[in-house]
C-alpha positions as CSV (number, residue, x, y, z in Angstrom):
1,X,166.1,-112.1,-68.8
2,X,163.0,-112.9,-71.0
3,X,160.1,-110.4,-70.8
4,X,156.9,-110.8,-71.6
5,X,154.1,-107.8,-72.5
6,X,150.7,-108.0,-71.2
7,X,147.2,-106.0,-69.7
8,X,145.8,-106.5,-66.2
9,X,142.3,-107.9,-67.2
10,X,141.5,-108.3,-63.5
11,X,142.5,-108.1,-59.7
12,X,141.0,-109.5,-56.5
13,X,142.3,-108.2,-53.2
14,X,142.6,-109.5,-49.3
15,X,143.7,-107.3,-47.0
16,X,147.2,-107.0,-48.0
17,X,148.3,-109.3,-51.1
18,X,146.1,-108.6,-54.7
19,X,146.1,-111.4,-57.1
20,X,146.2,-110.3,-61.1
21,X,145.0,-111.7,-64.0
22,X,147.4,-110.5,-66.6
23,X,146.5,-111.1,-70.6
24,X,149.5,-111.7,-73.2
25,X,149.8,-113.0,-76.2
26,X,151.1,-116.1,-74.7
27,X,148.5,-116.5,-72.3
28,X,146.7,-115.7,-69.1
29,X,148.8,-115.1,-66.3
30,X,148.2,-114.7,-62.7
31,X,150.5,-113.0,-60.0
32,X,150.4,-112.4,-56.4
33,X,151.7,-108.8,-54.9
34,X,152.1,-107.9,-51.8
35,X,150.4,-104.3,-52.5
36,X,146.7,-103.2,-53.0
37,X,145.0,-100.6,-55.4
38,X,145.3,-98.1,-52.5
39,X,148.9,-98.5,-52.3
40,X,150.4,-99.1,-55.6
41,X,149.2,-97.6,-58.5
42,X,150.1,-100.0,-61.3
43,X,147.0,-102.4,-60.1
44,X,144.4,-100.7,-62.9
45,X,141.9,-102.4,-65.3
46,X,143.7,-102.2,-68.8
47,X,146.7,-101.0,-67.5
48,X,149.9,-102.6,-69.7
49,X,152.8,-104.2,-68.6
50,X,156.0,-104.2,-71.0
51,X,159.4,-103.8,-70.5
């Protein structure tokens, strides 16, 4: 499986289902989850995603 590394630049939330602007090197990304600051803590500003 191909990964790719990135930074959450930005989120926007609705009741249940947060949309994320991730930052890489390849691009912006965006990606919907079914969770919300309040229930998942890996939706932070600057966090980074890698694998």
């Amino acid at each position: 499986m191909n990964t790719v590394e990135g930074i959450l630049e930005s989120f926007v939330t609705a009741d249940t289902i947060s949309n994320l602007k991730i930052k890489t090197e390849l691009g912006e990304f965006y990606c919907l989850v079914l969770e919300t600051p309040q229930t998942a803590d890996y939706i932070k500003v600057g966090k980074k995603y890698e694998k």
